[in-house]
C-alpha positions as CSV (number, residue, x, y, z in Angstrom):
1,X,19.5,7.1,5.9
2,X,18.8,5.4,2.1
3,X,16.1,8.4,1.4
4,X,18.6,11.1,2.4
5,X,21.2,9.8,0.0
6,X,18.6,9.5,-2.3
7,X,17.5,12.8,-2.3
8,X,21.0,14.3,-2.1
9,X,21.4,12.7,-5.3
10,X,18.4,13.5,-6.8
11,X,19.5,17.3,-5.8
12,X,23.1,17.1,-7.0
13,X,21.5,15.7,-10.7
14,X,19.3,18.5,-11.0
15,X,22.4,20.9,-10.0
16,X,23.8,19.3,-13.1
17,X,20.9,19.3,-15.3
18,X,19.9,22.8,-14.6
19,X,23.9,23.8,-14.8
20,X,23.4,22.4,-18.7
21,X,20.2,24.0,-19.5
22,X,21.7,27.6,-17.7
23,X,23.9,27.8,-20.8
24,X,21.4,28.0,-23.5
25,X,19.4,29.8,-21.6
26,X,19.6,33.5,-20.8
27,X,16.7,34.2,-18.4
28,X,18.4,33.6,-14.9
29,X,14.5,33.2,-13.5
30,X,13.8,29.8,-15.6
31,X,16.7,28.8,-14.2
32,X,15.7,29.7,-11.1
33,X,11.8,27.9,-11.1
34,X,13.6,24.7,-13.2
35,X,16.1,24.1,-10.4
36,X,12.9,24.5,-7.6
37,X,10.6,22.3,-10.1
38,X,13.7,18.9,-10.5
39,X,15.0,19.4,-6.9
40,X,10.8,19.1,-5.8
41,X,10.1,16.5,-8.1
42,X,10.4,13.6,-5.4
43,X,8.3,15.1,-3.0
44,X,5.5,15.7,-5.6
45,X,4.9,11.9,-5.2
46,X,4.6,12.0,-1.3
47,X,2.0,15.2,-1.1
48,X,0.0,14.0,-4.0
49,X,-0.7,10.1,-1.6
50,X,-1.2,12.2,1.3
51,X,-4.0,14.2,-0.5
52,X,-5.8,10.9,-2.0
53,X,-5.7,9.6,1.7
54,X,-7.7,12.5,2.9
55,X,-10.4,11.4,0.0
56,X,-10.3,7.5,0.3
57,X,-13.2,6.1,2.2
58,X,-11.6,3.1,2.5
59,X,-7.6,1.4,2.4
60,X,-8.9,-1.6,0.5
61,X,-10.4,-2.9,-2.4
62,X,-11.9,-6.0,-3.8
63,X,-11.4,-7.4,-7.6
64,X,-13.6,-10.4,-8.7
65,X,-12.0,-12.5,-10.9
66,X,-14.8,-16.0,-11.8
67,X,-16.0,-17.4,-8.6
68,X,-13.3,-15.7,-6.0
69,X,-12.6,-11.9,-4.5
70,X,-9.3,-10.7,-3.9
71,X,-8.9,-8.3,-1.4
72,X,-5.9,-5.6,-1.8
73,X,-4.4,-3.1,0.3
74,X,-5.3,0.4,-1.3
75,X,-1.4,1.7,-2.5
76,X,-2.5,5.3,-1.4
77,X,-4.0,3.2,2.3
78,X,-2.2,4.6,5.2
79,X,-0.4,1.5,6.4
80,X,1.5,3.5,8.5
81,X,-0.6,3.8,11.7
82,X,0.0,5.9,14.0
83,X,-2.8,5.8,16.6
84,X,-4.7,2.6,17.7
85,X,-7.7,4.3,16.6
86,X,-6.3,4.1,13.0
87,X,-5.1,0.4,13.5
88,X,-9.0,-0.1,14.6
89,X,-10.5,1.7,11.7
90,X,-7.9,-0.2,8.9
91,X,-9.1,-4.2,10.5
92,X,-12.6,-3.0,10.4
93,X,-12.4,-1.5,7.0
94,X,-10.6,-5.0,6.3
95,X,-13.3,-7.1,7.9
96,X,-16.0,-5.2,6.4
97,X,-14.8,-5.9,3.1
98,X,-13.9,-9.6,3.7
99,X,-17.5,-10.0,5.0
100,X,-19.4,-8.5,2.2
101,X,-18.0,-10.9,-0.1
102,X,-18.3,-14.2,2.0
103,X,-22.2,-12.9,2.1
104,X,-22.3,-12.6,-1.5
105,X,-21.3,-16.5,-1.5
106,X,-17.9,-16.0,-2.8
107,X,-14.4,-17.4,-2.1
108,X,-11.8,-14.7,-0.9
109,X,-8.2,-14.6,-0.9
110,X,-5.8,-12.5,0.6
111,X,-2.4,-12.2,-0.1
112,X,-0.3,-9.9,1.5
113,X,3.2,-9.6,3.3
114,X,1.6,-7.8,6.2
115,X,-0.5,-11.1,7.0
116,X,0.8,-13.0,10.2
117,X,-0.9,-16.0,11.9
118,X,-2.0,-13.6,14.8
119,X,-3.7,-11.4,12.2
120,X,-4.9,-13.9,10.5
121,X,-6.6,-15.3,13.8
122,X,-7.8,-11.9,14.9
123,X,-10.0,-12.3,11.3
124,X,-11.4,-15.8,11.8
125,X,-12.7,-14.6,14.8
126,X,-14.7,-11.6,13.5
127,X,-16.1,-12.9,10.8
128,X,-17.3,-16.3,13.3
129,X,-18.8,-13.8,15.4
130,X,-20.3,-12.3,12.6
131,X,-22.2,-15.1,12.1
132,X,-20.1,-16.3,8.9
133,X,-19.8,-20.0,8.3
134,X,-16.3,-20.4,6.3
135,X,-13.5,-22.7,6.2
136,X,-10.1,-21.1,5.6
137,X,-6.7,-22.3,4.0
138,X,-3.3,-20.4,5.9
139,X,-0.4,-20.8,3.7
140,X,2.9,-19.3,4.2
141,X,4.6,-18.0,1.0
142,X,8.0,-16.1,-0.2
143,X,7.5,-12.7,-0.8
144,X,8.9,-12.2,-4.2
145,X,12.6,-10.0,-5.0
146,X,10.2,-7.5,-7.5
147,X,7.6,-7.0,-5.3
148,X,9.7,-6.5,-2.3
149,X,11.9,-3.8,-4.4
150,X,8.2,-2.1,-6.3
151,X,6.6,-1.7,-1.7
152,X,10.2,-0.3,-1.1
153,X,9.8,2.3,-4.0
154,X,6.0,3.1,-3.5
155,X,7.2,3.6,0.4
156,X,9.8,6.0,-0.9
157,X,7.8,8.1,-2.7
158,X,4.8,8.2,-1.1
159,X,5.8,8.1,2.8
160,X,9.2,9.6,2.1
161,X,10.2,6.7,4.1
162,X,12.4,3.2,3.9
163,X,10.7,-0.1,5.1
164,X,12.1,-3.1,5.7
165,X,9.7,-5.7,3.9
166,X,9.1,-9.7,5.5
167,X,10.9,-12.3,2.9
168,X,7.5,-14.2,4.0
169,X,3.9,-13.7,3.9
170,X,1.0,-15.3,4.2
171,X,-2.0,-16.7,1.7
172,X,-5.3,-17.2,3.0
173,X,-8.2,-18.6,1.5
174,X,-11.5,-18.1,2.6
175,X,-15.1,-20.2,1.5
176,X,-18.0,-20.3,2.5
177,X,-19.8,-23.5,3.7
178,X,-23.5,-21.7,3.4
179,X,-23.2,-19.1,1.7
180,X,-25.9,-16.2,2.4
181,X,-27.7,-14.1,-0.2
């Protein structure tokens, strides 16, 4: 309901706007393409994610800052998964990532609101399997009032979409006890 109001608004504004501009103006076709142009303007932000989606090879990154990796959801990453084949392909992607760094001997962290103890869990056991020795830190943590409001605003714009986002999240540490180059 919170998008449509938004966009009714955003509608009625340019209504105004282009009402102003339509009486210094005399060409009745600018008019025309300006109204189109503001009343468009927030789904510009939408079909511009869903094209960098289509290019992303993967819905994460990694930033080394001294002797740690932080691993980071991707903003144009399609959280939103539809299929299970996409849930499948966004924890191996996750994995993969997480694994390349413990190799490289360093300590990773994840921070994220998505992160449950399940999850969590579910990426112990990969990278075990995988043949990783690590030992891991789970802390649970606040989700902060700004970052809460800046996810609600990227959902808007880019999935045209309000989400509720957890109060809580996790912090995991990872290190690893022999490390392999």
């Amino acid at each position: 309901m919170l998008p449509v109001c938004l966009l009714l608004i955003w509608i009625a504004t340019a209504c105004v706007i282009t009402s102003i501009q339509y009486r210094h103006i005399s060409n009745p076709l600018f008019f025309v393409v300006s109204f189109i142009l503001l009343a468009s303007a927030p789904l510009l932000p939408g079909i511009v994610a869903r094209r960098l989606r289509s290019f992303m090879a993967c819905g994460f990154y990694s930033r080394d800052k001294g002797s740690t990796t932080q691993i980071h959801l991707s903003p144009w990453a399609n959280a939103r998964c539809r299929y299970p084949r996409d849930v499948a392909l966004l924890k191996k992607q996750l994995n993969q990532c997480i694994a390349d760094a413990l190799m490289r001997g360093r300590t990773v962290t994840i921070r994220s609101h998505l992160l449950t103890r399940k999850r969590t869990d579910e990426i112990m056991r990969y990278l075990t399997k995988q043949g990783l020795r690590m030992t891991g830190t789970v802390r649970e943590r606040h989700t902060p009032r700004t970052e809460r409001v800046l996810l609600i605003l990227i959902y808007l714009l880019a999935d045209h979409r309000y989400a509720q986002i957890s109060r809580t999240g996790l912090d995991v540490t990872l290190q690893p006890v022999n490390p392999q180059y």
